[in-house]
N, CA, C and O atoms as CSV, one atom per row, in Angstrom:
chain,resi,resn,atom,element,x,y,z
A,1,UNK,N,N,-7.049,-42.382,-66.325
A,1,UNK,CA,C,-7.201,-42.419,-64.890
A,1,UNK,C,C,-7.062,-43.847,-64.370
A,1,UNK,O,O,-6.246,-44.100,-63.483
A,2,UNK,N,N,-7.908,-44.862,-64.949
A,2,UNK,CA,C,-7.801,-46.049,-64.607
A,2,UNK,C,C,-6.135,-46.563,-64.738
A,2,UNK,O,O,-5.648,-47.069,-63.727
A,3,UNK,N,N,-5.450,-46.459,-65.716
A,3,UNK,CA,C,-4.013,-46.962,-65.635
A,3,UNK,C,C,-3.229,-45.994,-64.467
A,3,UNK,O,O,-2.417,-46.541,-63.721
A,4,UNK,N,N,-3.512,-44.497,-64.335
A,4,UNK,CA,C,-3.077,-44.163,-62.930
A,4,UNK,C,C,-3.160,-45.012,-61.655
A,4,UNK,O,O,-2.226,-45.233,-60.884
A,5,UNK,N,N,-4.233,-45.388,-61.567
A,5,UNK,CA,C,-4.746,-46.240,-60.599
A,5,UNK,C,C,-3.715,-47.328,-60.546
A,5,UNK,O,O,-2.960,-47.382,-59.575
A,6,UNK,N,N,-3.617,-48.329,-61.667
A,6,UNK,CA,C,-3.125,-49.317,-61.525
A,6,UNK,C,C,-1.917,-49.515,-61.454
A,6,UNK,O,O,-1.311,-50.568,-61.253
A,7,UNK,N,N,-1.393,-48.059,-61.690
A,7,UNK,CA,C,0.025,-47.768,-61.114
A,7,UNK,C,C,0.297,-47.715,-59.772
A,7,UNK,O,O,1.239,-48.141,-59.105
A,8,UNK,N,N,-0.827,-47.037,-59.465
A,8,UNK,CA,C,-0.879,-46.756,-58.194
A,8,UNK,C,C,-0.921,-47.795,-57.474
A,8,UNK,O,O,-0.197,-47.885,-56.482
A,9,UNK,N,N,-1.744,-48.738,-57.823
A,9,UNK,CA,C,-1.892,-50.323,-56.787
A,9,UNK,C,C,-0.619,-51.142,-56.902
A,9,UNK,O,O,-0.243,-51.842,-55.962
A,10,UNK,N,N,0.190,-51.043,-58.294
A,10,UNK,CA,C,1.115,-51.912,-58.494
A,10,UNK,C,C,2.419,-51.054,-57.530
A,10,UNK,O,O,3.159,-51.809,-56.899
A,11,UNK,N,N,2.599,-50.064,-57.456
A,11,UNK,CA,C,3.243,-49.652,-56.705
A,11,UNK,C,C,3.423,-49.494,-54.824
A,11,UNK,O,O,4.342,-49.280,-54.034
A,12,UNK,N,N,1.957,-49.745,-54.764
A,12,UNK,CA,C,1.679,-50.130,-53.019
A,12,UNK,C,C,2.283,-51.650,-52.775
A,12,UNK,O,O,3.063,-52.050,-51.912
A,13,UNK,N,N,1.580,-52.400,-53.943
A,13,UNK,CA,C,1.784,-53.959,-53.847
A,13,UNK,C,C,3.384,-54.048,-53.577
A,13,UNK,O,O,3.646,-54.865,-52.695
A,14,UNK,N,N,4.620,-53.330,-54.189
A,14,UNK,CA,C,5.494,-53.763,-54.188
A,14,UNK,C,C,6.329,-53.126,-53.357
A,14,UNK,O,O,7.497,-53.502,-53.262
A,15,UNK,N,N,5.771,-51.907,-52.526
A,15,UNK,CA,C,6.269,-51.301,-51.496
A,15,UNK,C,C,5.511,-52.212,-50.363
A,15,UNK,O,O,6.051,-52.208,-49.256
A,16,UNK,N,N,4.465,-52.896,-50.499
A,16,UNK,CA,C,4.669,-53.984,-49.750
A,16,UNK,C,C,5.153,-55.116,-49.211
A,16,UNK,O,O,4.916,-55.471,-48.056
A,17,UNK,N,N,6.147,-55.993,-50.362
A,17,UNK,CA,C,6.688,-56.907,-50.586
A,17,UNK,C,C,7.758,-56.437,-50.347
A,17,UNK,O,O,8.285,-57.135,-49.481
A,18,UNK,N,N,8.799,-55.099,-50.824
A,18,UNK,CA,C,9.507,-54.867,-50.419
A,18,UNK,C,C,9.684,-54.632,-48.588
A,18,UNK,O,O,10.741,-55.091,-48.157
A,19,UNK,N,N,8.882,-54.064,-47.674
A,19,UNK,CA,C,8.807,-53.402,-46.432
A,19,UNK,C,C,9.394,-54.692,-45.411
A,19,UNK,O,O,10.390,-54.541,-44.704
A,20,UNK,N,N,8.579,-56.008,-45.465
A,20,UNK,CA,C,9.373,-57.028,-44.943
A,20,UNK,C,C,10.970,-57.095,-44.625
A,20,UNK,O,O,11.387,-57.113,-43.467
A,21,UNK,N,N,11.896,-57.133,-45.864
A,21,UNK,CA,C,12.688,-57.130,-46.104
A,21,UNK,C,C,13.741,-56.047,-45.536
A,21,UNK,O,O,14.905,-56.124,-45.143
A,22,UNK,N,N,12.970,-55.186,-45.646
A,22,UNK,CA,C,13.221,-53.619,-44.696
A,22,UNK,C,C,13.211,-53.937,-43.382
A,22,UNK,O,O,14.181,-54.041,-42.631
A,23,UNK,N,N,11.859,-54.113,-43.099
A,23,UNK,CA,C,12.185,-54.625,-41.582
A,23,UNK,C,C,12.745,-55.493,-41.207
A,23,UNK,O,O,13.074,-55.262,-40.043
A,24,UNK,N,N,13.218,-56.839,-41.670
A,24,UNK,CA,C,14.075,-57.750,-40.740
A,24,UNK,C,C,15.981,-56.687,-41.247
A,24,UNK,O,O,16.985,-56.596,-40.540
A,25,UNK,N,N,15.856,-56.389,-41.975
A,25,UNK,CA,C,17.210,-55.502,-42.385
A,25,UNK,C,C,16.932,-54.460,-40.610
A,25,UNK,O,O,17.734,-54.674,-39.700
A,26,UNK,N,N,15.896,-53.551,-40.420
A,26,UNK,CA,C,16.067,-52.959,-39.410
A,26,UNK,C,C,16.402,-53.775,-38.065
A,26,UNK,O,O,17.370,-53.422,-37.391
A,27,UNK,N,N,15.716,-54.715,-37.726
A,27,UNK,CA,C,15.537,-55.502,-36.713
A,27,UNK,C,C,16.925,-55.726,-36.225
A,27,UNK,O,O,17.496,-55.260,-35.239
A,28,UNK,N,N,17.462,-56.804,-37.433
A,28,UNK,CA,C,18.840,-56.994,-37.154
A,28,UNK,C,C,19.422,-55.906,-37.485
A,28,UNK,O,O,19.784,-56.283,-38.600
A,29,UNK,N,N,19.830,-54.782,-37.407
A,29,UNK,CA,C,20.959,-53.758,-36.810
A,29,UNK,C,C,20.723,-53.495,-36.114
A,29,UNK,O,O,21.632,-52.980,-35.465
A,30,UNK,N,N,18.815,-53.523,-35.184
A,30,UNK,CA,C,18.723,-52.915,-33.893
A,30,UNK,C,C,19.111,-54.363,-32.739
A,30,UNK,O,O,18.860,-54.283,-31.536
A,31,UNK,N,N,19.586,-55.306,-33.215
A,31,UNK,CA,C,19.504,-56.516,-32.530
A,31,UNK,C,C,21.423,-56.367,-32.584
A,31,UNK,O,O,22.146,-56.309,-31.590
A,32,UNK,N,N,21.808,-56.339,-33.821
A,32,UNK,CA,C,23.180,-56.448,-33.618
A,32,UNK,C,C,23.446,-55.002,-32.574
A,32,UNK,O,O,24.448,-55.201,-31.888
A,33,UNK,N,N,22.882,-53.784,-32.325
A,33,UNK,CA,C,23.441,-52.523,-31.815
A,33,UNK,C,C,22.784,-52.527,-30.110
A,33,UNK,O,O,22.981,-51.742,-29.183
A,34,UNK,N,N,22.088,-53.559,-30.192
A,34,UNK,CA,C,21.947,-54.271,-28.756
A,34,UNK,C,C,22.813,-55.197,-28.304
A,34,UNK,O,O,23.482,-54.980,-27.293
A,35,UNK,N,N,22.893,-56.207,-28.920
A,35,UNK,CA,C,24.217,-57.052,-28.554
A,35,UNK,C,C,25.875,-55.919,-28.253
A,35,UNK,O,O,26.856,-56.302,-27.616
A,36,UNK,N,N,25.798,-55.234,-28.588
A,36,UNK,CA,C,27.359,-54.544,-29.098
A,36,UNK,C,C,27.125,-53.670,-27.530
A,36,UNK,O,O,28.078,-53.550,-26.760
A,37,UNK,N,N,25.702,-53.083,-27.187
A,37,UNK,CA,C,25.636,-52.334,-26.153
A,37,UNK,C,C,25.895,-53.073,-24.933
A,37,UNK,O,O,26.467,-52.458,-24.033
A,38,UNK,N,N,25.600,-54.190,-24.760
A,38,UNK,CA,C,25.433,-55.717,-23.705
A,38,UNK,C,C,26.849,-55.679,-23.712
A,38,UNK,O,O,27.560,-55.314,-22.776
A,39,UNK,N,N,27.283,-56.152,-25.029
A,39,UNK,CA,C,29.328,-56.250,-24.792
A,39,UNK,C,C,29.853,-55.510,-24.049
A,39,UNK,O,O,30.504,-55.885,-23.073
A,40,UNK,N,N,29.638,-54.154,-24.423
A,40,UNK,CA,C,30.325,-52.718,-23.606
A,40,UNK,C,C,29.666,-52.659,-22.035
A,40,UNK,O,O,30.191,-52.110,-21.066
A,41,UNK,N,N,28.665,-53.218,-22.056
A,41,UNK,CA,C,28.450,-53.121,-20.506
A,41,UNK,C,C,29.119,-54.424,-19.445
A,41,UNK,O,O,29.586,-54.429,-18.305
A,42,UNK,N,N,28.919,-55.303,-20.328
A,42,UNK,CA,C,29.844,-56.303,-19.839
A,42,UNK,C,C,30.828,-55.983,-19.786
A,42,UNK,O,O,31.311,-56.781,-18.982
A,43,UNK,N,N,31.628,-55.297,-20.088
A,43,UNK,CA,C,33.397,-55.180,-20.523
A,43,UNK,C,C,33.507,-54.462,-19.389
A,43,UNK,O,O,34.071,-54.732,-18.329
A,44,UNK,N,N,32.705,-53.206,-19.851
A,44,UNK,CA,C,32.551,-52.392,-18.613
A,44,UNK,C,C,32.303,-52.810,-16.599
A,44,UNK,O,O,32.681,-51.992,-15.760
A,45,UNK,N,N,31.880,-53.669,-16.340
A,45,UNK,CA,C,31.176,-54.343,-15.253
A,45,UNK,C,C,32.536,-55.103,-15.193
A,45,UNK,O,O,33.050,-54.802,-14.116
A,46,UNK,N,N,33.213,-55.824,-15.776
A,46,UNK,CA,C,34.338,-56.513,-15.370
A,46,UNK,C,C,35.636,-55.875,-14.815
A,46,UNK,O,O,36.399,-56.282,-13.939
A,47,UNK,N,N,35.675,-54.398,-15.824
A,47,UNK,CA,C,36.865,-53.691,-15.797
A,47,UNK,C,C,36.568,-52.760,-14.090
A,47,UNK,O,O,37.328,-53.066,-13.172
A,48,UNK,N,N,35.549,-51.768,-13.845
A,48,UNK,CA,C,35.179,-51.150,-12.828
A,48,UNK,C,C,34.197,-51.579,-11.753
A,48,UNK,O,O,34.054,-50.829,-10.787
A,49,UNK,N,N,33.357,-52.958,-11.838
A,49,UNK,CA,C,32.534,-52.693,-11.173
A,49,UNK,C,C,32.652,-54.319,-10.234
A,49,UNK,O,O,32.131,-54.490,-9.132
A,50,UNK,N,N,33.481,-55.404,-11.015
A,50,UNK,CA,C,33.465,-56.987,-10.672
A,50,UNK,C,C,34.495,-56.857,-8.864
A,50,UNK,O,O,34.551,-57.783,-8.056
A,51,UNK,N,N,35.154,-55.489,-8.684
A,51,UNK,CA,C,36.200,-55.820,-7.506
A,51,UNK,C,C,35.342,-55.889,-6.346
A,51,UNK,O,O,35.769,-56.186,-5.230
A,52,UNK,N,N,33.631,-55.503,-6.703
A,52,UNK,CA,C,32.820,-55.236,-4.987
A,52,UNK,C,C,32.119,-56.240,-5.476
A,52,UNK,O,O,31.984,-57.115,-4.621
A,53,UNK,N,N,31.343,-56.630,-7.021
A,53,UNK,CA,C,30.419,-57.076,-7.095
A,53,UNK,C,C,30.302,-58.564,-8.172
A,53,UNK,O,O,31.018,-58.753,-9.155
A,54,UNK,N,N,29.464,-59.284,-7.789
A,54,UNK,CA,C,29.743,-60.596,-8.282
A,54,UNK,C,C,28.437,-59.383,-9.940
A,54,UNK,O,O,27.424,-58.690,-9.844
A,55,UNK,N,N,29.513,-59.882,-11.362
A,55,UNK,CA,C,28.892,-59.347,-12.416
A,55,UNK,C,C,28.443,-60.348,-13.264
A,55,UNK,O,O,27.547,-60.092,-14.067
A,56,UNK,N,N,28.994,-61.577,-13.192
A,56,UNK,CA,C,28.005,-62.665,-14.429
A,56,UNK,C,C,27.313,-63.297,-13.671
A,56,UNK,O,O,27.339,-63.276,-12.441
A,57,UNK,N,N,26.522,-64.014,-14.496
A,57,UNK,CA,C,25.199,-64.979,-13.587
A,57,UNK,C,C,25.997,-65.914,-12.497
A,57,UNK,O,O,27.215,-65.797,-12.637
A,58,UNK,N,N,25.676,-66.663,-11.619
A,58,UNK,CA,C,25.774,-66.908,-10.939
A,58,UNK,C,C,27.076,-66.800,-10.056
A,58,UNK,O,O,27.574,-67.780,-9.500
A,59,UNK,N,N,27.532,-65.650,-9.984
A,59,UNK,CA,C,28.925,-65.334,-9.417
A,59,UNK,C,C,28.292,-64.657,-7.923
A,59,UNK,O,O,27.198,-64.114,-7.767
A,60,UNK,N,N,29.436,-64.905,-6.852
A,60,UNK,CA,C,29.095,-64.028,-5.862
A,60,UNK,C,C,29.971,-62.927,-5.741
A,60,UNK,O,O,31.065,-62.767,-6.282
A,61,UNK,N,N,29.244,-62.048,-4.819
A,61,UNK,CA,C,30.005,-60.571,-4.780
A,61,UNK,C,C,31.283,-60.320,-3.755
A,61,UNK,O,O,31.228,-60.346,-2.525
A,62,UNK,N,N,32.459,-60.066,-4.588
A,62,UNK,CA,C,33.396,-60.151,-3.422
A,62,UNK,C,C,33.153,-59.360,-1.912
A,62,UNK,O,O,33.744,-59.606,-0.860
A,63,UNK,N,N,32.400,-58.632,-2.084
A,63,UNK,CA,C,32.059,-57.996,-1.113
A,63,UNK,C,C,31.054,-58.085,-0.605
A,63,UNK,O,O,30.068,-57.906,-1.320
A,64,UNK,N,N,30.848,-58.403,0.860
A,64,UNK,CA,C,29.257,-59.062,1.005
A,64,UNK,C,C,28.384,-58.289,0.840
A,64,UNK,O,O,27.283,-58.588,0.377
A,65,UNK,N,N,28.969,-56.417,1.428
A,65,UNK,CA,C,27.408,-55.365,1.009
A,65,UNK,C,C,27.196,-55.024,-0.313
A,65,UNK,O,O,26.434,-54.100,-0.600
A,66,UNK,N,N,27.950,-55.848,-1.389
A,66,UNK,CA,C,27.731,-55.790,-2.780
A,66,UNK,C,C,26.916,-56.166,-3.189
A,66,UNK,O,O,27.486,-57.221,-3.467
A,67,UNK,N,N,25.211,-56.436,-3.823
A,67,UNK,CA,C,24.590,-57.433,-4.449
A,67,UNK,C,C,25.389,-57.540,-5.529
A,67,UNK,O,O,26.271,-56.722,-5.790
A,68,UNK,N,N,25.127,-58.545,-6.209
A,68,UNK,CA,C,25.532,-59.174,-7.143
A,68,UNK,C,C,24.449,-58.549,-8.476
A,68,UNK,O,O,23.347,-58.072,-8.207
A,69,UNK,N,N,24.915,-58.639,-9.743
A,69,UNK,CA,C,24.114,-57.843,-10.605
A,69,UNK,C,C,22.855,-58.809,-10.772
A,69,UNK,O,O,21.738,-58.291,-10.798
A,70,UNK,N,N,23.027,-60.573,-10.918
A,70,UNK,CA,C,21.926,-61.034,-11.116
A,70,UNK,C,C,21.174,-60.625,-9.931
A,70,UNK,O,O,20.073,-60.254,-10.338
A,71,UNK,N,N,21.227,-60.536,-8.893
A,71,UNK,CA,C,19.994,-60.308,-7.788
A,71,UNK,C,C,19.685,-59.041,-7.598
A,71,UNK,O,O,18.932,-58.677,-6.694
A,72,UNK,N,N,20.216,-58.290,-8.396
A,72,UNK,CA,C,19.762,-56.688,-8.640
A,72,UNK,C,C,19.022,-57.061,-9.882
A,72,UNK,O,O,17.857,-57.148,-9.492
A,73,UNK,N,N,19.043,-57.321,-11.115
A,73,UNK,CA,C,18.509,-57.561,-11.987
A,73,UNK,C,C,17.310,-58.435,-12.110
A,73,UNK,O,O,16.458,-58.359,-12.996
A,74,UNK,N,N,17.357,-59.513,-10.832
A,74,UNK,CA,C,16.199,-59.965,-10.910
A,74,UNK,C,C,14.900,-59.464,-9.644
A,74,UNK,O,O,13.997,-60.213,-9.272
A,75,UNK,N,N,15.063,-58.394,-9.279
A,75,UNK,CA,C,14.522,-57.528,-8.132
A,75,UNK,C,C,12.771,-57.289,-8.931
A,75,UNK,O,O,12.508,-56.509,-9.847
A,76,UNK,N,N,11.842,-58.201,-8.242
A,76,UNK,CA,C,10.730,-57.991,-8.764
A,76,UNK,C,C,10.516,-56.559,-9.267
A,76,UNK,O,O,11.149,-55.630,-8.766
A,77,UNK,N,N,9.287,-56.300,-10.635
A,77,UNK,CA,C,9.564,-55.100,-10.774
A,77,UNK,C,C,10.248,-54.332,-11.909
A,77,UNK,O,O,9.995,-53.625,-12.884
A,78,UNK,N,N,11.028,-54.753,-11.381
A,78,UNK,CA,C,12.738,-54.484,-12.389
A,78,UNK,C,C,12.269,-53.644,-13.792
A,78,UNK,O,O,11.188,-54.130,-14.125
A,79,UNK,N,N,12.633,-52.652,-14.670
A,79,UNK,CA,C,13.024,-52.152,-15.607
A,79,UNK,C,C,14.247,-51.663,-16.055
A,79,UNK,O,O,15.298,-51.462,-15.447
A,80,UNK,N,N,13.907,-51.491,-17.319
A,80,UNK,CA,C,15.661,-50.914,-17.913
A,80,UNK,C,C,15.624,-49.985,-17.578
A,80,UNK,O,O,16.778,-49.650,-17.309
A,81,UNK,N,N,14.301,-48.472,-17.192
A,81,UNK,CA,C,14.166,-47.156,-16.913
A,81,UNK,C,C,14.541,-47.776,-15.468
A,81,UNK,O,O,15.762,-47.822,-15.317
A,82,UNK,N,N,13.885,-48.209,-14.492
A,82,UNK,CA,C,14.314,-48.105,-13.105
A,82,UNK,C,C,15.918,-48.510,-12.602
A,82,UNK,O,O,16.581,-47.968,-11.718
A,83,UNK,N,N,16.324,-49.764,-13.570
A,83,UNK,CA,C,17.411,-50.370,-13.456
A,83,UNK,C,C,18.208,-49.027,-13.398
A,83,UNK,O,O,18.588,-48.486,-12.360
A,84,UNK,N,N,18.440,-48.482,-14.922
A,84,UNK,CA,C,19.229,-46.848,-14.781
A,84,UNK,C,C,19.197,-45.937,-14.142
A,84,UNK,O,O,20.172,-45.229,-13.888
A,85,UNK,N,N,17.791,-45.729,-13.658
A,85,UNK,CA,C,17.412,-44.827,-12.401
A,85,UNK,C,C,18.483,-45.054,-11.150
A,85,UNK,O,O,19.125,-44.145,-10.624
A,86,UNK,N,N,18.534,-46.317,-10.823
A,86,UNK,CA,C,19.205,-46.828,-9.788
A,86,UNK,C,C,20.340,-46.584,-9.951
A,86,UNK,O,O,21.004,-46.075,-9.049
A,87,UNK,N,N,20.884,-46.904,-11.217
A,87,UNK,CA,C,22.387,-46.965,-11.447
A,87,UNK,C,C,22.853,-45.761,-11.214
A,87,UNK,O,O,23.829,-45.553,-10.493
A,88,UNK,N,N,21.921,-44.503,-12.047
A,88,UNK,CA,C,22.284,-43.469,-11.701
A,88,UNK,C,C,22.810,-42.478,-10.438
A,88,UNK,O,O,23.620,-41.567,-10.268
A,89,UNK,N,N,21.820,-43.252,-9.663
A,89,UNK,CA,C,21.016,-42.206,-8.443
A,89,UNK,C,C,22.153,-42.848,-7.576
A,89,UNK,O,O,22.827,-42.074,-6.896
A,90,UNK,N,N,22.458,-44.310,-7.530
A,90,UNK,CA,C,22.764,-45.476,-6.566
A,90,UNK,C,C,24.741,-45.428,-6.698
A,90,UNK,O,O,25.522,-45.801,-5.823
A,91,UNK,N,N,25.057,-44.907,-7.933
A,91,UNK,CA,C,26.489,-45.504,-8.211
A,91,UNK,C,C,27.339,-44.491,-8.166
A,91,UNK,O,O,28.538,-44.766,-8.112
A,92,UNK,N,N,26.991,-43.350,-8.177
A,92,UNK,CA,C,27.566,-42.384,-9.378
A,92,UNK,C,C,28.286,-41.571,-7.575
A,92,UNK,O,O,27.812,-40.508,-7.176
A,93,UNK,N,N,29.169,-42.160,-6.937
A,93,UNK,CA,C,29.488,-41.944,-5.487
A,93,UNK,C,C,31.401,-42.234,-6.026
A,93,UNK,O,O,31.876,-43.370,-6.028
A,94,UNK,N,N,32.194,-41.041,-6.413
A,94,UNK,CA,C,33.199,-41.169,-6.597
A,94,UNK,C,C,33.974,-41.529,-5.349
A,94,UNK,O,O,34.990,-42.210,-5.492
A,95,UNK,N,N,33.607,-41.148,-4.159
A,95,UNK,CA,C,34.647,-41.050,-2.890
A,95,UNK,C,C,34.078,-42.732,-2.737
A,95,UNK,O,O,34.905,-43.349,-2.066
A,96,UNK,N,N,33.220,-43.391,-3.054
A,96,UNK,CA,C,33.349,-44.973,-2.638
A,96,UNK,C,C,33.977,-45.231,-3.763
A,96,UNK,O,O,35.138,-45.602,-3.591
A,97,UNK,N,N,33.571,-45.158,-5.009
A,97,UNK,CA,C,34.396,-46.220,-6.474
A,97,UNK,C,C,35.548,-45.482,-7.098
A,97,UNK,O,O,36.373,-45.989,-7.858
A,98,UNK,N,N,35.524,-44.468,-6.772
A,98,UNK,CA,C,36.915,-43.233,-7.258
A,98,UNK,C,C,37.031,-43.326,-8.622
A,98,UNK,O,O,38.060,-43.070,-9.248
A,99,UNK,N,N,35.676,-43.799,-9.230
A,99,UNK,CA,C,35.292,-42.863,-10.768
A,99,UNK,C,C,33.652,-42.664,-10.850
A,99,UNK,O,O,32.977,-42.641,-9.821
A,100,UNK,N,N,33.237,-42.562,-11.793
A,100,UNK,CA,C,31.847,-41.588,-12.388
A,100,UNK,C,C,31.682,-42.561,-13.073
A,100,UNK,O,O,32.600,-43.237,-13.537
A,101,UNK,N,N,30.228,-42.813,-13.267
A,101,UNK,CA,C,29.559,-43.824,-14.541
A,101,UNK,C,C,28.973,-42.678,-15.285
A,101,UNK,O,O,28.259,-41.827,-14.755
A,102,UNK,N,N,29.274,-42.697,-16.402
A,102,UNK,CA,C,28.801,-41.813,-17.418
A,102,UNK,C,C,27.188,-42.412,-18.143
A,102,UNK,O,O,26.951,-43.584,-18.437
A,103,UNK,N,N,26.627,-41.712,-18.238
A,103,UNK,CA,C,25.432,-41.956,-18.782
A,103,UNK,C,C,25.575,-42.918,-19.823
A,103,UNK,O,O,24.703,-43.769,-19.651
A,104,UNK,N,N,26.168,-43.141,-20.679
A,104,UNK,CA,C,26.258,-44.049,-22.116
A,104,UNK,C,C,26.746,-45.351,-21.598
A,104,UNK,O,O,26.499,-46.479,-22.026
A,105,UNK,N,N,27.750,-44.854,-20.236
A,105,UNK,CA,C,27.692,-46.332,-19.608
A,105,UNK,C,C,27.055,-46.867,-18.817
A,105,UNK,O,O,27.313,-47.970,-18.335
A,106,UNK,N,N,25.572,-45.767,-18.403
A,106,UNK,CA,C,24.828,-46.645,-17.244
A,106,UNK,C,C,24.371,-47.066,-18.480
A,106,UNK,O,O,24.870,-48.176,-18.664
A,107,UNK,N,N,23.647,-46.740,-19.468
A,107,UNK,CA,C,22.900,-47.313,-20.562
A,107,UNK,C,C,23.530,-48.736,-20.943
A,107,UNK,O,O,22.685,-49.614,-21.118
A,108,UNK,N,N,24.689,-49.065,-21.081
A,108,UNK,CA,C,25.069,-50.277,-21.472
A,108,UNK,C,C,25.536,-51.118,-20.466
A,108,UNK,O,O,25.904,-52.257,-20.756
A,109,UNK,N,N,25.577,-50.609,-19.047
A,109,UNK,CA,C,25.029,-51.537,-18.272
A,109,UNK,C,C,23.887,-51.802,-17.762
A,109,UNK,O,O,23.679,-52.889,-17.223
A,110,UNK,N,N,22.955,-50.844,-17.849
A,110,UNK,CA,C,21.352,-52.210,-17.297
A,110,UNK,C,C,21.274,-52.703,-18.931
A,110,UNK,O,O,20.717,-53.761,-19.221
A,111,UNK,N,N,21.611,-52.220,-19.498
A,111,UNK,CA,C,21.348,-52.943,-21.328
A,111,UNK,C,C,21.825,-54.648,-20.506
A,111,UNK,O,O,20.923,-55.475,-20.371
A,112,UNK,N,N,23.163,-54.968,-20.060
A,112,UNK,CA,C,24.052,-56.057,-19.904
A,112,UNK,C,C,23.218,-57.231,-18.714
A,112,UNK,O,O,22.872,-58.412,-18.696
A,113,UNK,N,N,23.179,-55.726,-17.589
A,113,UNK,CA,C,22.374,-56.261,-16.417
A,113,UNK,C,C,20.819,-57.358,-16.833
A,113,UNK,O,O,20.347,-58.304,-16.203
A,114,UNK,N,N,20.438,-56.804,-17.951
A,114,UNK,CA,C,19.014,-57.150,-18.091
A,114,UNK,C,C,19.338,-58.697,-18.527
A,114,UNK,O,O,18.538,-59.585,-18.234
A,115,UNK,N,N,20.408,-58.948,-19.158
A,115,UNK,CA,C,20.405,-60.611,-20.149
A,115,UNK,C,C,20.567,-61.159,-18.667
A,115,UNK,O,O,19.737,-62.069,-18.678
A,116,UNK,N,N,21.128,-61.159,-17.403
A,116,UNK,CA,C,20.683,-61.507,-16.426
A,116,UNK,C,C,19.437,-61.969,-15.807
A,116,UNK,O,O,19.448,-62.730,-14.840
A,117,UNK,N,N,18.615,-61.628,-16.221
A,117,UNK,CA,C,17.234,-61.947,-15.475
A,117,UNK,C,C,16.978,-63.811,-15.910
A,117,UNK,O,O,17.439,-64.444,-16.861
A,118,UNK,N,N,16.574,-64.014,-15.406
A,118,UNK,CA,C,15.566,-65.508,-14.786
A,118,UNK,C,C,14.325,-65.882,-14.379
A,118,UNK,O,O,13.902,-65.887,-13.223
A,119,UNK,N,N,13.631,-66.265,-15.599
A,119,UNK,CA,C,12.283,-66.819,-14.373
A,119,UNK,C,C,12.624,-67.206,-13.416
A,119,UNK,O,O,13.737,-67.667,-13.166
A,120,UNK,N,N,11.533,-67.061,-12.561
A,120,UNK,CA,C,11.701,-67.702,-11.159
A,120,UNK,C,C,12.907,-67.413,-10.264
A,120,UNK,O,O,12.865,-67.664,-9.060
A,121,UNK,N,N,13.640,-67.051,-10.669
A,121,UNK,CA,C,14.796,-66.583,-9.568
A,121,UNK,C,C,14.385,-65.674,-8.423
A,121,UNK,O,O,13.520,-64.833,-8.668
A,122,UNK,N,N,14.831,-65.732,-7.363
A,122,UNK,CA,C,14.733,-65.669,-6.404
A,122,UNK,C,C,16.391,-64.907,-5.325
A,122,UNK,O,O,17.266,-65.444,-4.646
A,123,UNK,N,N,16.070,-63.432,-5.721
A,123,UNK,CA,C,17.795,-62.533,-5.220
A,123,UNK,C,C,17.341,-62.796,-3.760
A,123,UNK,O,O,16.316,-62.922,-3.090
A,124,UNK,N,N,18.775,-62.805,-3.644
A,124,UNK,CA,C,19.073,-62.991,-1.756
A,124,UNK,C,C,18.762,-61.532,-1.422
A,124,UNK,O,O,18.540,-61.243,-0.246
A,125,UNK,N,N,18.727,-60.493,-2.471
A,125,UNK,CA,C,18.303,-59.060,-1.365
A,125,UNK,C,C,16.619,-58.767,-1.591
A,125,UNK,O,O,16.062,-57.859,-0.973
């Protein structure tokens, strides 16, 4: 029984030592599959969304009733759930943009929208 045991401990011990290793292995693929989501929303925001609206940091919006994504993004408050809420509720108007944001792409744009934010900033809306 006692050498059960000490199997038993030697085997926690090294599923301990191992788990670290596990987790920064998880971290970074959930860090690289965040970055990759940010890309696609960026790509995305340049290709459909930059002709009304100013889309990298400090750009303005060609269109004046456009905010710009940083001053949407930095809208006290702010979440990635509300950000999408918005995107959803707010964009998805084919007879103004004469396409559809698909869900996987509102997701990877407030994903994009969010590396936007700033302490202290201060949106003109």
């Amino acid at each position: 029984m006692k050498s059960f045991l000490a199997s038993a401990a030697l085997i926690a011990t090294a599923a301990l030592i191992v788990a670290p290793g596990e987790a920064a292995t998880k971290r970074g693929t959930a860090q690289a599959a965040h970055a990759a989501r940010v890309a696609k929303g960026l790509a995305f925001a340049q290709d459909r969304c930059a002709a009304c609206h100013g889309v990298t940091a400090n750009a303005g919006s060609p269109n004046p009733e456009s905010p710009s994504f940083e001053d949407i993004a930095n809208q006290p408050g702010l979440t990635r759930t509300t950000l999408r809420r918005f995107l959803t509720d707010s964009h998805n108007y084919p007879e103004a943009m004469q396409f559809k944001v698909e869900r996987t792409e509102i997701s990877n744009l407030a994903d994009y929208m969010l590396t936007l934010r700033k302490p202290g900033y201060k949106p003109a809306i």
